[in-house]
Short mmCIF file of the C-alpha atoms (twelve columns), coordinates in Angstrom:
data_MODEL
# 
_entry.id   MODEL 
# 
loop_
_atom_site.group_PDB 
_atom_site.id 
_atom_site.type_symbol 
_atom_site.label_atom_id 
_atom_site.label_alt_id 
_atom_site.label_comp_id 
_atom_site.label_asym_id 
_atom_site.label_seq_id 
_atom_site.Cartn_x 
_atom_site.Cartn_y 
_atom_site.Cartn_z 
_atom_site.pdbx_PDB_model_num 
ATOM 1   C CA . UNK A 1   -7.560  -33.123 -46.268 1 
ATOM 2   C CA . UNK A 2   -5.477  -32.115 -49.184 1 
ATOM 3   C CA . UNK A 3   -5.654  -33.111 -52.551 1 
ATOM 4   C CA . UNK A 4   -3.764  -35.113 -54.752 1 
ATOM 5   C CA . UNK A 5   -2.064  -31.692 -56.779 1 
ATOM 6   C CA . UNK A 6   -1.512  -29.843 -53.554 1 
ATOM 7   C CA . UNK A 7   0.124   -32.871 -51.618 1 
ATOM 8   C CA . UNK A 8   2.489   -32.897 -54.650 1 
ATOM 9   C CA . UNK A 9   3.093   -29.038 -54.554 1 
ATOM 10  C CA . UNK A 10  4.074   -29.371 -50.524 1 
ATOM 11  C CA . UNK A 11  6.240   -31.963 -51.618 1 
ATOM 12  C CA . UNK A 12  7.715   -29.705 -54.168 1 
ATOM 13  C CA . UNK A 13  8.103   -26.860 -51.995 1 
ATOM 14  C CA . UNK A 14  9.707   -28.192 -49.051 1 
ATOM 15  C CA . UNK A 15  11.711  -30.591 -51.459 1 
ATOM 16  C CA . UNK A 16  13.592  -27.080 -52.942 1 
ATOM 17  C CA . UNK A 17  13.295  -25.867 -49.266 1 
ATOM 18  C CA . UNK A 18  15.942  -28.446 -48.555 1 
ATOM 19  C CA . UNK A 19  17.918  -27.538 -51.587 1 
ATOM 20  C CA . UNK A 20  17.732  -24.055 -51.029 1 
ATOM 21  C CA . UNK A 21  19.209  -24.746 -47.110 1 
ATOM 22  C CA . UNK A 22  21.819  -27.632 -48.160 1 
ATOM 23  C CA . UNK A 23  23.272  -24.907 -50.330 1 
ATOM 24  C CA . UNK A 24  23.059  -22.103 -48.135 1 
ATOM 25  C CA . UNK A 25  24.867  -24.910 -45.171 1 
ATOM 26  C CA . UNK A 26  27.775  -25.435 -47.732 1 
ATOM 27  C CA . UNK A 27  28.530  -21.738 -48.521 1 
ATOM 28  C CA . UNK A 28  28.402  -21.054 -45.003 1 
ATOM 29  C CA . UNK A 29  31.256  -20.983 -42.382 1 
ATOM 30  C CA . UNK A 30  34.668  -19.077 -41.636 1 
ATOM 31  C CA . UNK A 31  34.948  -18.460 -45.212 1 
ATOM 32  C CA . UNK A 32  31.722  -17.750 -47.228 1 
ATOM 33  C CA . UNK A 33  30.978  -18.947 -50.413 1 
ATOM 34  C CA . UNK A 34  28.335  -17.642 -52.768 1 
ATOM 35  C CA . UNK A 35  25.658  -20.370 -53.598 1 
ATOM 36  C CA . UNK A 36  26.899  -19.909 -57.527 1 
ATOM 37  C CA . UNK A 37  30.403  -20.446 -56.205 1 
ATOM 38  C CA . UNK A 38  29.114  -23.580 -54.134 1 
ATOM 39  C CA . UNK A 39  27.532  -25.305 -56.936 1 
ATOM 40  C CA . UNK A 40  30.311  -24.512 -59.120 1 
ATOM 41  C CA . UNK A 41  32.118  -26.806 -56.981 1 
ATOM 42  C CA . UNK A 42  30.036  -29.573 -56.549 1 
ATOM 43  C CA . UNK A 43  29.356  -29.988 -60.702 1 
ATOM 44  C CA . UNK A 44  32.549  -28.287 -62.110 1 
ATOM 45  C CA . UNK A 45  35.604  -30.274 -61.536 1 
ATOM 46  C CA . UNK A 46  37.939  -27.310 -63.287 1 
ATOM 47  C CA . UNK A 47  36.551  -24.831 -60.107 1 
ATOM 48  C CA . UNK A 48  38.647  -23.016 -57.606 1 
ATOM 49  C CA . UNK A 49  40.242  -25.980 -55.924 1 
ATOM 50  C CA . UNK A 50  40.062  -23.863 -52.641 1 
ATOM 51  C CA . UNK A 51  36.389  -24.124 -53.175 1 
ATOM 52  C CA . UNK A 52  36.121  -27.566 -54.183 1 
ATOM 53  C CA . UNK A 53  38.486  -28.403 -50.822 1 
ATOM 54  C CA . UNK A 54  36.346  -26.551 -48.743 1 
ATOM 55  C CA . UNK A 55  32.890  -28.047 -49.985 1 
ATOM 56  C CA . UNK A 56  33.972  -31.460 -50.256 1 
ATOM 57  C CA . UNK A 57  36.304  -32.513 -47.692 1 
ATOM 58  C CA . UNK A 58  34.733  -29.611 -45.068 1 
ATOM 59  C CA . UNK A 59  31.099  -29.139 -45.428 1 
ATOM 60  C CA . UNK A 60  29.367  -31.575 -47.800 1 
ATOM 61  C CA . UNK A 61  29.513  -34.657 -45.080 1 
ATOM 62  C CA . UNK A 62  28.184  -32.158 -42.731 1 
ATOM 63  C CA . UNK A 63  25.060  -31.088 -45.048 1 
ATOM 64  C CA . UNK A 64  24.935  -34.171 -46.178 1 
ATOM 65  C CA . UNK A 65  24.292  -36.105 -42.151 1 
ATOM 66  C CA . UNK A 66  21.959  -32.437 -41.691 1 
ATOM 67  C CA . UNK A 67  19.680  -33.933 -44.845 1 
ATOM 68  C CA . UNK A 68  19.795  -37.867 -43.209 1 
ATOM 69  C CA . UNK A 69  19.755  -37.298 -40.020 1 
ATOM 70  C CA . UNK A 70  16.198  -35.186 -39.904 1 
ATOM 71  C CA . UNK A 71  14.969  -37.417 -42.484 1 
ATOM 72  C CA . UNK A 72  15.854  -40.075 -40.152 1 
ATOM 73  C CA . UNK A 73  14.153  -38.713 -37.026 1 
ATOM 74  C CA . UNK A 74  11.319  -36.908 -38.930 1 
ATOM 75  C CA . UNK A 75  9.986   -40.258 -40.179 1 
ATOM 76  C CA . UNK A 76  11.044  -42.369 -36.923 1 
ATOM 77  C CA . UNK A 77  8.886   -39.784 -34.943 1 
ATOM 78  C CA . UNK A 78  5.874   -39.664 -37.300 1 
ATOM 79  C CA . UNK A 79  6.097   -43.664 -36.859 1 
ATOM 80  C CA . UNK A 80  6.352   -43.617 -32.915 1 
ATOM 81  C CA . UNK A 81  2.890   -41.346 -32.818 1 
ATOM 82  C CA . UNK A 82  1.172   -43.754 -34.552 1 
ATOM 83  C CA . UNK A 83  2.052   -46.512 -32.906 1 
ATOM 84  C CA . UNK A 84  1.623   -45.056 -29.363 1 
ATOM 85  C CA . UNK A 85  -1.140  -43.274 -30.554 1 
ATOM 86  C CA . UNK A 86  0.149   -40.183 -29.233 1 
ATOM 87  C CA . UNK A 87  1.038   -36.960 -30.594 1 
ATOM 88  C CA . UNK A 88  3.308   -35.925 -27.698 1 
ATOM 89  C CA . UNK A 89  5.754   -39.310 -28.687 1 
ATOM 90  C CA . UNK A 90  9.142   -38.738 -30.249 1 
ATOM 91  C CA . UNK A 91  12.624  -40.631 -31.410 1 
ATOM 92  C CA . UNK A 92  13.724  -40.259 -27.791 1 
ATOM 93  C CA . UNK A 93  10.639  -42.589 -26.142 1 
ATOM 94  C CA . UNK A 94  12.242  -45.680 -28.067 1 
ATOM 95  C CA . UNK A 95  15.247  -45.726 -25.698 1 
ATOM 96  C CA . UNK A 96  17.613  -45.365 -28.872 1 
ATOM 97  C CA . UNK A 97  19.073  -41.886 -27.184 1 
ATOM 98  C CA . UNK A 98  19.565  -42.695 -23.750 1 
ATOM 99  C CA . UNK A 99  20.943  -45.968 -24.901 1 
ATOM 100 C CA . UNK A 100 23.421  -45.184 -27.033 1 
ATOM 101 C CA . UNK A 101 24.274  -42.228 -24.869 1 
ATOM 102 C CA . UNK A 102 25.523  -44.512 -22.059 1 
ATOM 103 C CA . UNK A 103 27.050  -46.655 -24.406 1 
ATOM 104 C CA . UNK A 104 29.827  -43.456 -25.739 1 
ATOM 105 C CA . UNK A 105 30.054  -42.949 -22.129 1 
ATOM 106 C CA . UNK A 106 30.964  -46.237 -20.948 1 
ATOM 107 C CA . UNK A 107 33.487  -46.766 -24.203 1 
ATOM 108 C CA . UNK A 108 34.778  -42.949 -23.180 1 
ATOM 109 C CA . UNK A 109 35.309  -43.850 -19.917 1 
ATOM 110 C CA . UNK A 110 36.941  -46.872 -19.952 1 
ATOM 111 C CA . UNK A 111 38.813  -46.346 -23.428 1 
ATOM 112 C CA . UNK A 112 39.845  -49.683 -23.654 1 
ATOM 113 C CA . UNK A 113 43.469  -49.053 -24.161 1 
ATOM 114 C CA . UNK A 114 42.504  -48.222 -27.693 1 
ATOM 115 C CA . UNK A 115 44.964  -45.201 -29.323 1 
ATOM 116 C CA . UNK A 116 42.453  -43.943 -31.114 1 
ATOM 117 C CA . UNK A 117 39.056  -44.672 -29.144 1 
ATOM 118 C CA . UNK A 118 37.118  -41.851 -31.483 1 
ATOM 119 C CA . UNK A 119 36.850  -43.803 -34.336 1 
ATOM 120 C CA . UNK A 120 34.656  -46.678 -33.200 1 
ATOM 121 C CA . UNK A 121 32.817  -44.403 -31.051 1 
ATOM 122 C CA . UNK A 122 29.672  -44.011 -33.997 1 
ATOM 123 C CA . UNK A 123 29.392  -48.086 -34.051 1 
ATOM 124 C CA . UNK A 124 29.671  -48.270 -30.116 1 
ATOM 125 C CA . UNK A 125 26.955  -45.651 -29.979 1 
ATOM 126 C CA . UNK A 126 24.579  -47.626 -33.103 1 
ATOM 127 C CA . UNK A 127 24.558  -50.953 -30.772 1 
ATOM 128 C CA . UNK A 128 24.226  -49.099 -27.531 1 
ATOM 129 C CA . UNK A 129 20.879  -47.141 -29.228 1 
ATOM 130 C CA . UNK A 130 19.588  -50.421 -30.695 1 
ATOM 131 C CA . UNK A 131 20.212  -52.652 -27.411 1 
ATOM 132 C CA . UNK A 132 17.868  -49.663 -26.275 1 
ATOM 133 C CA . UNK A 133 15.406  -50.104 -28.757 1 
ATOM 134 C CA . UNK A 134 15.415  -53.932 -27.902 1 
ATOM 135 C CA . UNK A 135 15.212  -53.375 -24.001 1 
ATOM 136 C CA . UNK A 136 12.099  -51.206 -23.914 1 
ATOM 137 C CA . UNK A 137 10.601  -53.129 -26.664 1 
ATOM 138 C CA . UNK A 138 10.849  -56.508 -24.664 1 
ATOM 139 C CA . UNK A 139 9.952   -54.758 -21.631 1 
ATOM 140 C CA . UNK A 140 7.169   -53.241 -22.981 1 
ATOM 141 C CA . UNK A 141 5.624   -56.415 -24.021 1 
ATOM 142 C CA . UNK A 142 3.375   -58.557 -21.973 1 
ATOM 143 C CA . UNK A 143 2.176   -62.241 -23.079 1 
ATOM 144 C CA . UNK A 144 3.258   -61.099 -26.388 1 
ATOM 145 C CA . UNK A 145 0.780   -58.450 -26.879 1 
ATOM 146 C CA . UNK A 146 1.952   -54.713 -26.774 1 
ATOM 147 C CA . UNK A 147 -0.217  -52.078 -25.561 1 
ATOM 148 C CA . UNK A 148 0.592   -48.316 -26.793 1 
ATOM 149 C CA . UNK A 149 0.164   -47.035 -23.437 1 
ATOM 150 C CA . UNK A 150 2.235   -49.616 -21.779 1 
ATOM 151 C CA . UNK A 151 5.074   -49.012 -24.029 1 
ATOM 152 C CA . UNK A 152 4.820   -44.967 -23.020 1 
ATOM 153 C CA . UNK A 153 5.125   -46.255 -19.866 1 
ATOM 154 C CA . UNK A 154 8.080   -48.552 -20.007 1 
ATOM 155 C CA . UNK A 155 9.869   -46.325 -22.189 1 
ATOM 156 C CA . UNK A 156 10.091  -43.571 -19.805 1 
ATOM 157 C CA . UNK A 157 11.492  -45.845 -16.900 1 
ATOM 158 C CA . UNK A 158 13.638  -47.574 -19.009 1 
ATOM 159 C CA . UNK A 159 14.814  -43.929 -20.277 1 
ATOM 160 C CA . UNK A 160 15.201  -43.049 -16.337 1 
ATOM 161 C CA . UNK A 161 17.425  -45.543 -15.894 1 
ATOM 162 C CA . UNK A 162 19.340  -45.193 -18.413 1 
ATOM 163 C CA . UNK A 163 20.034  -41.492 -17.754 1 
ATOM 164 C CA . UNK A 164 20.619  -42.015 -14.094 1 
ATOM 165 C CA . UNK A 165 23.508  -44.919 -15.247 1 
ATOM 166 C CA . UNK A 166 24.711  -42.397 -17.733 1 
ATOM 167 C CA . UNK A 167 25.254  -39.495 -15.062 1 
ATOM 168 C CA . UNK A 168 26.810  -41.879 -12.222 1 
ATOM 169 C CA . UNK A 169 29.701  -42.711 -15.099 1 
ATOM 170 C CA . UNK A 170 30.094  -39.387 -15.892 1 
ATOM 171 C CA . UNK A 171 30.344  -37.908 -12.236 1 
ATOM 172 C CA . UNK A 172 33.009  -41.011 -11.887 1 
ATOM 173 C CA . UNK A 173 35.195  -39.920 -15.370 1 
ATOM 174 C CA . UNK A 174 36.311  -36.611 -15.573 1 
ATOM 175 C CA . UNK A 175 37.650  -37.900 -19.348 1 
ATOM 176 C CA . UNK A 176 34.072  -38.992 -20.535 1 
ATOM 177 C CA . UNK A 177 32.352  -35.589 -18.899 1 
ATOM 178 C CA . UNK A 178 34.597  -33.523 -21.145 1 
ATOM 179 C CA . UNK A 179 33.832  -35.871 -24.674 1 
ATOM 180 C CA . UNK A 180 30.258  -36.662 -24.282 1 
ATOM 181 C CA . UNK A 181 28.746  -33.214 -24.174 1 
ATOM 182 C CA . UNK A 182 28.081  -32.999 -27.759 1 
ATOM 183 C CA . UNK A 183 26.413  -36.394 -28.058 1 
ATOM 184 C CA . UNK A 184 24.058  -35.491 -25.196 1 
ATOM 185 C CA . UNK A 185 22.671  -32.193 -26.472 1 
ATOM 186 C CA . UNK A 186 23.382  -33.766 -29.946 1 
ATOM 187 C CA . UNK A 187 26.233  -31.859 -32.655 1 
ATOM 188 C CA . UNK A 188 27.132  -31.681 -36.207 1 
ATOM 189 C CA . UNK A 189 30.088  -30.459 -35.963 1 
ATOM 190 C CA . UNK A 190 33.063  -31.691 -37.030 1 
ATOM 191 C CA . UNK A 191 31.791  -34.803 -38.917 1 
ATOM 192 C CA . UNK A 192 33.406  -36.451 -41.655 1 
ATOM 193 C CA . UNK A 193 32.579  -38.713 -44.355 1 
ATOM 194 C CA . UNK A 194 33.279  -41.926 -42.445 1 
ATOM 195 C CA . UNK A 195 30.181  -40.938 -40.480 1 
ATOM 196 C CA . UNK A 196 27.860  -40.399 -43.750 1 
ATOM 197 C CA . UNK A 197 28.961  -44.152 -44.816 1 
ATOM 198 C CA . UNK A 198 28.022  -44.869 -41.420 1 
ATOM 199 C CA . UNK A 199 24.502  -43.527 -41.477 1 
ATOM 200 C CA . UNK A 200 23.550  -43.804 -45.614 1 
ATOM 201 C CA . UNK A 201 22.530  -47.550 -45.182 1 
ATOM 202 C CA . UNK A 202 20.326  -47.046 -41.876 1 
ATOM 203 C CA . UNK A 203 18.552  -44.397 -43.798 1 
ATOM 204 C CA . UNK A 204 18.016  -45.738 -47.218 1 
ATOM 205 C CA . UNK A 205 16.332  -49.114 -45.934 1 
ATOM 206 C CA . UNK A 206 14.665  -47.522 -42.954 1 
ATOM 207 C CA . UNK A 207 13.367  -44.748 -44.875 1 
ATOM 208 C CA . UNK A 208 11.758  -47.181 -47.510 1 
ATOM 209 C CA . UNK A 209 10.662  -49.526 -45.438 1 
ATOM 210 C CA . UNK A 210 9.231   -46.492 -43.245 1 
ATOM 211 C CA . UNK A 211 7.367   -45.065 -46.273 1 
ATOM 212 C CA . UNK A 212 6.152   -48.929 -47.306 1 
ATOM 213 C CA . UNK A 213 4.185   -49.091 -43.754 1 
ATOM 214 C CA . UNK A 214 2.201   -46.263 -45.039 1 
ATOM 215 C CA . UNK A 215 -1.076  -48.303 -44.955 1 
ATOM 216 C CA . UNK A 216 -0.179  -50.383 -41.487 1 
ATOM 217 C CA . UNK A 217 0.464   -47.120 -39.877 1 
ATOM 218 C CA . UNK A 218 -3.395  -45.749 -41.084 1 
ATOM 219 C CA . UNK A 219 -5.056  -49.085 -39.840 1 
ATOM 220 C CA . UNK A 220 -2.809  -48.813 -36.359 1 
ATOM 221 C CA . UNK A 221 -4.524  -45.441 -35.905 1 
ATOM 222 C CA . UNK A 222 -7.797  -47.133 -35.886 1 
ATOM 223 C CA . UNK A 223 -9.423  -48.990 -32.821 1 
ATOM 224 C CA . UNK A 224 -7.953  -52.406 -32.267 1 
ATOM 225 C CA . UNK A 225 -11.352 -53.476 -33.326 1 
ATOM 226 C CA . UNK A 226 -11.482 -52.021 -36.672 1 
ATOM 227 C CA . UNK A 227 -8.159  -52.925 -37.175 1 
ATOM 228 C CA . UNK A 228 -8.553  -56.337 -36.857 1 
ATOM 229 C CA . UNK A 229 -11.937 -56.200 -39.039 1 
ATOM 230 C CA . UNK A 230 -9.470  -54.924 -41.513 1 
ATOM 231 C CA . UNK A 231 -7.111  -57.662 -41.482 1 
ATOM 232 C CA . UNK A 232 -4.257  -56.091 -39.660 1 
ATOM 233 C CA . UNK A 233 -2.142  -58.119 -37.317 1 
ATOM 234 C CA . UNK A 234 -2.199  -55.549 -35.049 1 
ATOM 235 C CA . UNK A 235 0.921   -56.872 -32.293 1 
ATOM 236 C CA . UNK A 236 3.132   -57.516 -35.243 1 
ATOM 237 C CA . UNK A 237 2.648   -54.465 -37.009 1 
ATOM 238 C CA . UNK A 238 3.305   -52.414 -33.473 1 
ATOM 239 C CA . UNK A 239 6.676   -54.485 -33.258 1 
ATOM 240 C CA . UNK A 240 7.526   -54.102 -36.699 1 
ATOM 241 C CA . UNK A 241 6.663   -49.974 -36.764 1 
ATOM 242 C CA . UNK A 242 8.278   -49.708 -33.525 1 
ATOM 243 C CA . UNK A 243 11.475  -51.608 -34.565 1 
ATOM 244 C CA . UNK A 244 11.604  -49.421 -38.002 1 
ATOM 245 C CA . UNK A 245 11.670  -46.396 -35.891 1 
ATOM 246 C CA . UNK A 246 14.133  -47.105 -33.226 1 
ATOM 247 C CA . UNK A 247 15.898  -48.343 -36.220 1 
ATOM 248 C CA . UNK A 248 15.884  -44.907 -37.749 1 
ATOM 249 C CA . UNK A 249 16.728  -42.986 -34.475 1 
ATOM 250 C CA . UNK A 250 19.576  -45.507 -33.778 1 
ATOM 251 C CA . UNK A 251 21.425  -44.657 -36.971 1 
ATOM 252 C CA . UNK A 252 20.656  -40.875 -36.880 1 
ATOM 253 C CA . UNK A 253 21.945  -40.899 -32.579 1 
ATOM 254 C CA . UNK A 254 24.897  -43.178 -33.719 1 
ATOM 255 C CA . UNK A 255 26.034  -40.001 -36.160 1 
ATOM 256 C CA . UNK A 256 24.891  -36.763 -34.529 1 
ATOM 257 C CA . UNK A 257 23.959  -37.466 -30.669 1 
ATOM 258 C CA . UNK A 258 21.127  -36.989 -28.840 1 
ATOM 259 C CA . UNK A 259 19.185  -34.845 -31.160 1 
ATOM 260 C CA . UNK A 260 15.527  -33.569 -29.525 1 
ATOM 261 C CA . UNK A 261 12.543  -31.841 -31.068 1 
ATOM 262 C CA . UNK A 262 12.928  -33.123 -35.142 1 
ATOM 263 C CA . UNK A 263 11.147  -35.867 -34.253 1 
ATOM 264 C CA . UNK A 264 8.612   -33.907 -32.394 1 
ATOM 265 C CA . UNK A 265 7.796   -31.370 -34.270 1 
ATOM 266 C CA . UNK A 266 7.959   -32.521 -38.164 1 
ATOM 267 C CA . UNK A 267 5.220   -34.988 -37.173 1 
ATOM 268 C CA . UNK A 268 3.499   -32.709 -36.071 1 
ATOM 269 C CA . UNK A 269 3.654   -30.117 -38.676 1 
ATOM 270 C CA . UNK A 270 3.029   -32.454 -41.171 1 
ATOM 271 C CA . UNK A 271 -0.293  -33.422 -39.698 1 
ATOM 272 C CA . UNK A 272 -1.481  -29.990 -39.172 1 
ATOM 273 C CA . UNK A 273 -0.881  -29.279 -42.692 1 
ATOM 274 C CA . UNK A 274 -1.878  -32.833 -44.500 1 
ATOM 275 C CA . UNK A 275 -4.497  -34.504 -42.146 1 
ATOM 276 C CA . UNK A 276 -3.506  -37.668 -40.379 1 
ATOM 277 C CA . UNK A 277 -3.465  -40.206 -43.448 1 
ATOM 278 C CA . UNK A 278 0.188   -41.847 -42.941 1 
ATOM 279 C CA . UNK A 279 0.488   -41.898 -46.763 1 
ATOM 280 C CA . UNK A 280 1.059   -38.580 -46.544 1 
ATOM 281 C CA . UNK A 281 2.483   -37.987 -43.300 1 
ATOM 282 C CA . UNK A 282 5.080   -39.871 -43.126 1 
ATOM 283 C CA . UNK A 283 6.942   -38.833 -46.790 1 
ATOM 284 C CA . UNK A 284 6.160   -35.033 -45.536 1 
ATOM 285 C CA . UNK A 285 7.738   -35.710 -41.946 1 
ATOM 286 C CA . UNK A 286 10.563  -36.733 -43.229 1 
ATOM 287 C CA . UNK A 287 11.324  -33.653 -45.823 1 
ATOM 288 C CA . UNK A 288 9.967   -31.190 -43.158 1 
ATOM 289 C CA . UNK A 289 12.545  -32.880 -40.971 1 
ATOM 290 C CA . UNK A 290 15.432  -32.684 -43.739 1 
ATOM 291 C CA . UNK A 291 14.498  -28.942 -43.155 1 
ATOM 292 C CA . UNK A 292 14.356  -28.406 -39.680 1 
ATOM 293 C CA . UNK A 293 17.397  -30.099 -38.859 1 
ATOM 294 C CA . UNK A 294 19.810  -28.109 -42.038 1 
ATOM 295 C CA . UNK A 295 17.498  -24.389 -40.816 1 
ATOM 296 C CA . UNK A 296 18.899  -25.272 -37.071 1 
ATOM 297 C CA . UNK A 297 22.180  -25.984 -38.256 1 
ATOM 298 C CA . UNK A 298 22.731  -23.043 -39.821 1 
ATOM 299 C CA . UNK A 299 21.186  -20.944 -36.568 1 
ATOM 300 C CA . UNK A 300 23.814  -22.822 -34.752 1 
ATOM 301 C CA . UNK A 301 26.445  -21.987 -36.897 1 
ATOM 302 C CA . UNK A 302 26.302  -18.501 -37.390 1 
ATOM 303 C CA . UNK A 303 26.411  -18.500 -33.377 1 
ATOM 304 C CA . UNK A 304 30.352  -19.320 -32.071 1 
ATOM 305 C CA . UNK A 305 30.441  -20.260 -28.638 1 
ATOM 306 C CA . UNK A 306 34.642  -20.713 -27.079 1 
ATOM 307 C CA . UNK A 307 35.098  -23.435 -25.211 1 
ATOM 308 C CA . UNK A 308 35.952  -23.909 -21.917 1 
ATOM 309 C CA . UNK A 309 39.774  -23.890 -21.962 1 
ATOM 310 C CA . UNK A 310 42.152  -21.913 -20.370 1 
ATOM 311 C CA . UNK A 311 43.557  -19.153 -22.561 1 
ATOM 312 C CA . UNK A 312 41.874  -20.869 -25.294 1 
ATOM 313 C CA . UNK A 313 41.267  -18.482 -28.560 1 
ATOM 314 C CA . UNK A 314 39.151  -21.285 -30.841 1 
ATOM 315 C CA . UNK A 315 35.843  -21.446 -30.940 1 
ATOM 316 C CA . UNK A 316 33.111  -23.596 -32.431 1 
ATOM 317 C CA . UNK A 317 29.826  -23.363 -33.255 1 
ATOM 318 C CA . UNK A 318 26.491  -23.983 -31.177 1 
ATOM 319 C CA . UNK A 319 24.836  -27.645 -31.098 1 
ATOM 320 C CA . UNK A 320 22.154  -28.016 -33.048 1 
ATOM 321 C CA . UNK A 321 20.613  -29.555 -30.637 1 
ATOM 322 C CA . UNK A 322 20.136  -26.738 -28.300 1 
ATOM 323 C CA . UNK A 323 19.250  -24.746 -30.731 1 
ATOM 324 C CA . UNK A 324 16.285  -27.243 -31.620 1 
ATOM 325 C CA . UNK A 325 15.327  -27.332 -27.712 1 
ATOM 326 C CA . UNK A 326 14.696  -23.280 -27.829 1 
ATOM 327 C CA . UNK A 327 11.932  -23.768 -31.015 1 
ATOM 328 C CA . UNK A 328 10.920  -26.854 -29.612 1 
ATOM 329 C CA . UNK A 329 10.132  -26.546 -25.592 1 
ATOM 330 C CA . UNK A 330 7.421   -23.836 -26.768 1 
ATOM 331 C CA . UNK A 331 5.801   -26.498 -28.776 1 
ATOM 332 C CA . UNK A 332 6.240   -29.404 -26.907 1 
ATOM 333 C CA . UNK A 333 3.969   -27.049 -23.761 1 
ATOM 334 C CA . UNK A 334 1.490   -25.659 -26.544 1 
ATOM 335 C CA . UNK A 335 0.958   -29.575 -27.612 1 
ATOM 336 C CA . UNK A 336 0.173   -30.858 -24.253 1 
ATOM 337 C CA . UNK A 337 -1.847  -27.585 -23.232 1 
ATOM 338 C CA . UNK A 338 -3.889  -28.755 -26.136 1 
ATOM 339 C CA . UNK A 339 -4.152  -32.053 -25.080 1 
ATOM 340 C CA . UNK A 340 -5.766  -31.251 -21.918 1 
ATOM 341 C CA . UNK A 341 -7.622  -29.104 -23.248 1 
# 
């Protein structure tokens, strides 16, 4: 257990952690920009207006969704472990992923005559990952009670399902195989501003509502006993910390994808550093995820993969989200060693 000063030093730290990173992800790219350079151009309107192109209209949205986005699924994951009472749960147990997954797939696929179908695919993505939330929520419950390991349960057929649906559309569209790829392993690239407006309200209210169920989320971790000694409604408070973090995933999948791992392991760190009181867990997921998510991003962008197209001389950058799944897997086998252990 950590005291009062050093909790506010961690906070500190991996606050200016995420500074230091946003920076470095703005100065980065084809052409590099010194950090003094960078925040020349976010401050100083008489800068190089090459700069000032570059950081505004190129890389800021993408920094920007890197700082929301882990926020989104550090917190979301630090909410689903309490609430299954497992430290193995992440963003992707809610059925937010595989739900809004098959939802770009089915729009891709079909198109609907639209001319310009990539626009609306973020909002057909956020209410395909909610209706996910919803389904294994409902599924999940049973005379109105929800039982944590009941909703693990549910959750991973409703996942299965999902998937399999998702891979019998794709196997049926060539069109949707060659668009979804990035929203399965879950990308950065190439977003633009329309997709921070998208995102900015799902993480300001679910991130302070998130931080607000501080005190449910310590009772929850109790017995059912204690916690209703306490005066918790426990089945409302499950509902109501399992609907804030599918909320949380929904708007970071509806942005990025599919992103694994964040939600995994800035719970996790965050505990091994802090203890388990949700006061302080949950504020320190979400900053360690802020700096998971802009660290990967930068692995995967100094790493250009070309895709595959014939004669093809472009190239683009890895998804984060692979990069994630090489840091995470070893984790993800040391945390259920553990557990057997």
């Amino acid at each position: 257990m950590t005291s009062t000063r050093s909790f506010v030093a961690l906070m500190l730290a991996a606050g200016a952690a995420a500074i230091a990173l946003f920076i470095l992800h703005l100065g980065l790219g084809t052409v590099w920009i010194p950090p003094d350079r960078v925040v020349l151009a976010l401050v100083d309107g008489l800068t190089d207006p090459t700069d000032r192109t570059i950081v505004w209209d190129l890389r800021l949205p993408r920094a920007i969704l890197g700082l929301l986005v882990g926020c989104m699924l550090g917190l979301s994951g630090a909410l689903l472990q309490v609430v299954m009472r497992n430290r193995l749960a992440e963003p992707g147990l809610t059925g937010v992923s595989t739900g809004g997954i098959l939802a770009a797939v089915l729009f891709l696929a079909g198109t609907w005559g639209l001319p310009q179908p990539g626009r609306l695919l973020p909002f057909v993505v956020l209410l395909g990952a909610l209706a996910g939330g919803i389904l294994v929520l409902f599924a999940s419950s049973a005379r109105g009670r929800i039982d944590p390991i009941r909703l693990i349960l549910t959750a991973v057929i409703v996942n299965a399902i999902l998937g399999s649906l998702t891979a019998i559309v794709m196997l049926r569209s060539s069109y949707a195989l060659g668009n979804i790829l990035s929203w399965l392993i879950g990308s950065l690239h190439g977003r633009i501003w329309d997709d921070v407006w998208l995102a900015l309200p799902w993480a300001v209210v679910g991130v302070a509502a998130g931080l607000l169920a501080a005190r449910a989320a310590n009772l929850l971790q109790l017995d059912d006993e204690s916690g209703r000694a306490l005066g918790l409604p426990l089945q409302p408070a499950r509902v109501v910390l399992f609907g804030l973090a599918a909320v949380l995933a929904a708007g970071a999948v509806s942005v990025s994808g599919a992103i694994a791992f964040v939600g995994l392991m800035a719970p996790n760190a965050a505990r091994a550093i802090v203890g388990a009181d949700a006061r302080r867990v949950l504020p320190l997921a979400a900053l360690i995820g802020c700096v998971l998510l802009l660290a990967a991003d930068l692995v995967a962008q100094s790493f250009s993969i070309r895709p595959p197209i014939p004669s093809s001389a472009y190239r683009v950058g890895l998804p984060v989200g692979a990069v994630l799944a090489v840091f995470g897997a070893p984790l993800l086998i040391f945390l259920i060693r553990r557990s057997v252990r």
